[in-house]
TORPA-4810 file (N, C-alpha, C, O; in nm, 3 decimals):
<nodes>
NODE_1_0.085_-0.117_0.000_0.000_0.000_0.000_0.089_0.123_0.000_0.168_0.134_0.094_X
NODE_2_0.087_0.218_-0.097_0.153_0.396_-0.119_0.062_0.437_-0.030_-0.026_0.384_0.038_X
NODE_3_0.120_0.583_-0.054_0.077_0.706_-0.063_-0.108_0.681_-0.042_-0.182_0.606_-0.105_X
NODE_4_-0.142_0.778_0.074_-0.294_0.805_0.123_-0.351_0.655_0.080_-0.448_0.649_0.005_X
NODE_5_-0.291_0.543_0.124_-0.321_0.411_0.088_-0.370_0.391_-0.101_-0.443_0.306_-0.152_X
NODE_6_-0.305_0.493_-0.157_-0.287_0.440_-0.286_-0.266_0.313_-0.342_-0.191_0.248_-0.270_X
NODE_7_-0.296_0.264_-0.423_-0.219_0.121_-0.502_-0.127_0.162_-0.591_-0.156_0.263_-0.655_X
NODE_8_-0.026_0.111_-0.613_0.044_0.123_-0.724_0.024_-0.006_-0.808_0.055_-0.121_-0.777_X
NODE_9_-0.038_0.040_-0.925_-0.088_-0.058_-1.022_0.042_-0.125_-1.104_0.090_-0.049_-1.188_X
NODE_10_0.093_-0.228_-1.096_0.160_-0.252_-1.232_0.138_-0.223_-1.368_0.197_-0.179_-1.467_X
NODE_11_0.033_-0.264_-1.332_-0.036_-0.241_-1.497_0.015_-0.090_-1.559_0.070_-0.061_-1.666_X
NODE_12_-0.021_-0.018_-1.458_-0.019_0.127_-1.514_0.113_0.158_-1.514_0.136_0.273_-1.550_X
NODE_13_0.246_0.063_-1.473_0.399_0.127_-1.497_0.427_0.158_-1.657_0.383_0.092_-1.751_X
NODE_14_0.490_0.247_-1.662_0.523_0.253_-1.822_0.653_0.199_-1.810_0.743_0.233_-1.733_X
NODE_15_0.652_0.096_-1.913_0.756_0.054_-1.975_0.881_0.162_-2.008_0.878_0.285_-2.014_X
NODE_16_1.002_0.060_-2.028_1.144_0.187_-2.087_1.079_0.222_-2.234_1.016_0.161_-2.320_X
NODE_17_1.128_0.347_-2.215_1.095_0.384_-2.400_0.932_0.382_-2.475_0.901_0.398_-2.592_X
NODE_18_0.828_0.347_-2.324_0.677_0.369_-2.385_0.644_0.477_-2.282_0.692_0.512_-2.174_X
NODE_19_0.556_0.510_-2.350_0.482_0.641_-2.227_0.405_0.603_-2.172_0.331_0.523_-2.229_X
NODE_20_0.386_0.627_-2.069_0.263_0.593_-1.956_0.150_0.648_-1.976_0.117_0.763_-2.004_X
NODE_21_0.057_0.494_-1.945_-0.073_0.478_-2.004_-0.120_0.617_-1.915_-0.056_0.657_-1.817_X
NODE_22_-0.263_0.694_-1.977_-0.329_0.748_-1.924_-0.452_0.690_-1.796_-0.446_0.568_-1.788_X
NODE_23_-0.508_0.724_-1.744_-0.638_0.701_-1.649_-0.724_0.781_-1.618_-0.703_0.898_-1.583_X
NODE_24_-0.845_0.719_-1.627_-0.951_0.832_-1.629_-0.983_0.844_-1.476_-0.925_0.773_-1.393_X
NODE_25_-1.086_0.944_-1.441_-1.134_1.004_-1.349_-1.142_0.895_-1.251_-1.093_0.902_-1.139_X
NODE_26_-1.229_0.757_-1.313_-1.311_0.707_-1.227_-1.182_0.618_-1.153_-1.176_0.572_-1.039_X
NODE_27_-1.076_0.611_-1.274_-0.975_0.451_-1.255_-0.897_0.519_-1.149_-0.823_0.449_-1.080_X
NODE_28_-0.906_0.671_-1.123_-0.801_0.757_-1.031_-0.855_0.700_-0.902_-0.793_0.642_-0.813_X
NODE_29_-0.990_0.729_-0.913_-1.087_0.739_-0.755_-1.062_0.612_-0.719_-1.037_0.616_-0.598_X
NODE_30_-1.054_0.506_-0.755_-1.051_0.393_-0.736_-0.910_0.342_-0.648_-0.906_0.290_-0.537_X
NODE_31_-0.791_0.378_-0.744_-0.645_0.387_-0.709_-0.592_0.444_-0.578_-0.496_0.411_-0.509_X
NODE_32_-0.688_0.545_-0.564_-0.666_0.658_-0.406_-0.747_0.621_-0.350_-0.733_0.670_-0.238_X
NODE_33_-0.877_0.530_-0.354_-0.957_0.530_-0.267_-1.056_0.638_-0.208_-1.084_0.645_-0.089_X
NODE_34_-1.113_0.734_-0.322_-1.168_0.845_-0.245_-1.263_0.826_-0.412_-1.244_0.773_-0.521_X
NODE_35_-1.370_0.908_-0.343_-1.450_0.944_-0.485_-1.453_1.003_-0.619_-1.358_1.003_-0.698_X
NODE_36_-1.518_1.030_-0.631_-1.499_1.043_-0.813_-1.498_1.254_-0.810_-1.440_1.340_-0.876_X
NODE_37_-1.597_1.254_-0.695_-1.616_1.414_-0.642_-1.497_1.476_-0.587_-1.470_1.596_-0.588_X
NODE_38_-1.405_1.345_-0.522_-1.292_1.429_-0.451_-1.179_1.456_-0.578_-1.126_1.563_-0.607_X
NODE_39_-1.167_1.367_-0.622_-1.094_1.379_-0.736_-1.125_1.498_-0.821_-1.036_1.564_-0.876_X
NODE_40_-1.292_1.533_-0.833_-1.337_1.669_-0.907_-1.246_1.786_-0.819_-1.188_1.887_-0.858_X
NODE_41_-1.259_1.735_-0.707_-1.216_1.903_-0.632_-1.088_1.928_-0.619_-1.045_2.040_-0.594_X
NODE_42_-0.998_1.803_-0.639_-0.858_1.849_-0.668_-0.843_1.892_-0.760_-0.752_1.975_-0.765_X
NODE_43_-0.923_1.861_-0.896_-0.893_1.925_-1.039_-0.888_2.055_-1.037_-0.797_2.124_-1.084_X
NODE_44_-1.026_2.109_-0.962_-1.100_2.228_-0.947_-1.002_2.317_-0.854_-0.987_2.439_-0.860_X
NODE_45_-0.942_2.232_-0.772_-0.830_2.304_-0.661_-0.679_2.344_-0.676_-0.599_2.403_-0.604_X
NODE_46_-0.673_2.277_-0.824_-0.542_2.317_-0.881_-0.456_2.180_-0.819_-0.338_2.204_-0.845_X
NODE_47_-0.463_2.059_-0.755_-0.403_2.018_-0.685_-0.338_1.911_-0.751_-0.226_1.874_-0.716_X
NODE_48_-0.395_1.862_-0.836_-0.302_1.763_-0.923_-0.338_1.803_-1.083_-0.441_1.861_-1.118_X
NODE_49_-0.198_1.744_-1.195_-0.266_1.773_-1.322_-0.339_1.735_-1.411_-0.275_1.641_-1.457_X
NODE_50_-0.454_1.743_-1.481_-0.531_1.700_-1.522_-0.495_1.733_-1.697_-0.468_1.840_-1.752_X
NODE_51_-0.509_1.597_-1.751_-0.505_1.621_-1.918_-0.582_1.600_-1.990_-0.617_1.482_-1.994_X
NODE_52_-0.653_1.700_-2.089_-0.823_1.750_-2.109_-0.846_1.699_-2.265_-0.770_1.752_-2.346_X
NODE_53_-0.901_1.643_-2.296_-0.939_1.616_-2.458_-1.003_1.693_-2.528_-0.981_1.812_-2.504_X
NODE_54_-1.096_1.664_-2.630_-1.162_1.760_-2.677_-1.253_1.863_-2.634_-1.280_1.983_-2.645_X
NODE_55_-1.290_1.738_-2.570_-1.403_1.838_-2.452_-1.376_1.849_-2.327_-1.303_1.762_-2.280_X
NODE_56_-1.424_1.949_-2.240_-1.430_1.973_-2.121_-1.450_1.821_-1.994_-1.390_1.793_-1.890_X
NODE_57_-1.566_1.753_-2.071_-1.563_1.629_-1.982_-1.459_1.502_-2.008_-1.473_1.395_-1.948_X
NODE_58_-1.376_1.520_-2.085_-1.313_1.429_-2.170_-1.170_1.441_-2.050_-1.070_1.483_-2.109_X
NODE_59_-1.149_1.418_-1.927_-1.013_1.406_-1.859_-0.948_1.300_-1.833_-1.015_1.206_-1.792_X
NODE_60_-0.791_1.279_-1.850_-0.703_1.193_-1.834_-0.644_1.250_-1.709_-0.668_1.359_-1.659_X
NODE_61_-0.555_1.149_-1.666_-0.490_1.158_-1.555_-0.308_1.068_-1.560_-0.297_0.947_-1.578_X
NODE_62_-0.226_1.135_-1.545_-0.086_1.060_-1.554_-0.036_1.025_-1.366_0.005_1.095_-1.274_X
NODE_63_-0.067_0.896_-1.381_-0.032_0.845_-1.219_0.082_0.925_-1.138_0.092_1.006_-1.046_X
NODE_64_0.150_0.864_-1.215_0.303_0.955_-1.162_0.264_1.074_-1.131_0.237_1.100_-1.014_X
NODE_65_0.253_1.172_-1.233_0.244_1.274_-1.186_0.151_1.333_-1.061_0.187_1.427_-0.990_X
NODE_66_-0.010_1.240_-1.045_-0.048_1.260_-0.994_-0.031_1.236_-0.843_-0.094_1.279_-0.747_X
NODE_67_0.104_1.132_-0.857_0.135_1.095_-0.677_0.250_1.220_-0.696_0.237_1.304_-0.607_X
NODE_68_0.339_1.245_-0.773_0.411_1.315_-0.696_0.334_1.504_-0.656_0.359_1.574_-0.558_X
NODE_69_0.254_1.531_-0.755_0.165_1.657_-0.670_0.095_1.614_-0.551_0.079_1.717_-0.485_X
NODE_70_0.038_1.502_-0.480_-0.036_1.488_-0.385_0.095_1.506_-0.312_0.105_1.622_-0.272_X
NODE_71_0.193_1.433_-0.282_0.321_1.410_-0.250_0.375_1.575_-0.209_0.401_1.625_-0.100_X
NODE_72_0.377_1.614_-0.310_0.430_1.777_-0.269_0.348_1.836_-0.194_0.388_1.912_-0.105_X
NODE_73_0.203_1.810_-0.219_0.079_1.894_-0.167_0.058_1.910_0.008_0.023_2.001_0.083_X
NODE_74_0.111_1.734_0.029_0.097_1.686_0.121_0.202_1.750_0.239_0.164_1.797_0.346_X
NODE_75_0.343_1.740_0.194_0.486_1.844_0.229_0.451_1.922_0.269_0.429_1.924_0.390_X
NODE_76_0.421_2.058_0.170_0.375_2.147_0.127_0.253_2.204_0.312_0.264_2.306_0.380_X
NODE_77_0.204_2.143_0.321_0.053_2.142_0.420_0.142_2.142_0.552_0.099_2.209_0.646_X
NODE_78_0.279_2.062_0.570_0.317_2.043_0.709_0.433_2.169_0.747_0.498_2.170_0.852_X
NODE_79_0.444_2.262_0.652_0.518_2.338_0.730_0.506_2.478_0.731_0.578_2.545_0.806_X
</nodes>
């Protein structure tokens, strides 16, 4: 068990020399264990980065990146 009892998925490691798979909203909430709403309000809160498609409802999510902003966020809060 990571980070705010995160999973770290294998699945989702990127390979050497491939890019890491994307994840949507719901596959995030799932990974962190929190809802699909909390996940809205970090988007909304600036707190992790979110990568947007055509449309507005259309969001991806890059794991990595998203543990290491919680990660900083988290730092960040204790001092």
């Amino acid at each position: 068990m990571g980070f705010w009892g995160m999973q770290n998925p294998d699945e989702n490691k990127a390979e050497e020399g491939r890019p890491e798979p994307l994840i949507t909203r719901r596959e995030l909430a799932k990974l962190c264990k929190v809802s699909t709403r909390t996940v809205d309000n970090w988007v909304a809160n600036k707190r992790i980065p979110v990568l947007r498609g055509p449309s507005e409802r259309c969001v991806r999510f890059s794991w990595s990146e998203v543990v290491k902003s919680l990660r900083s966020a988290e730092e960040g809060s204790c001092k």
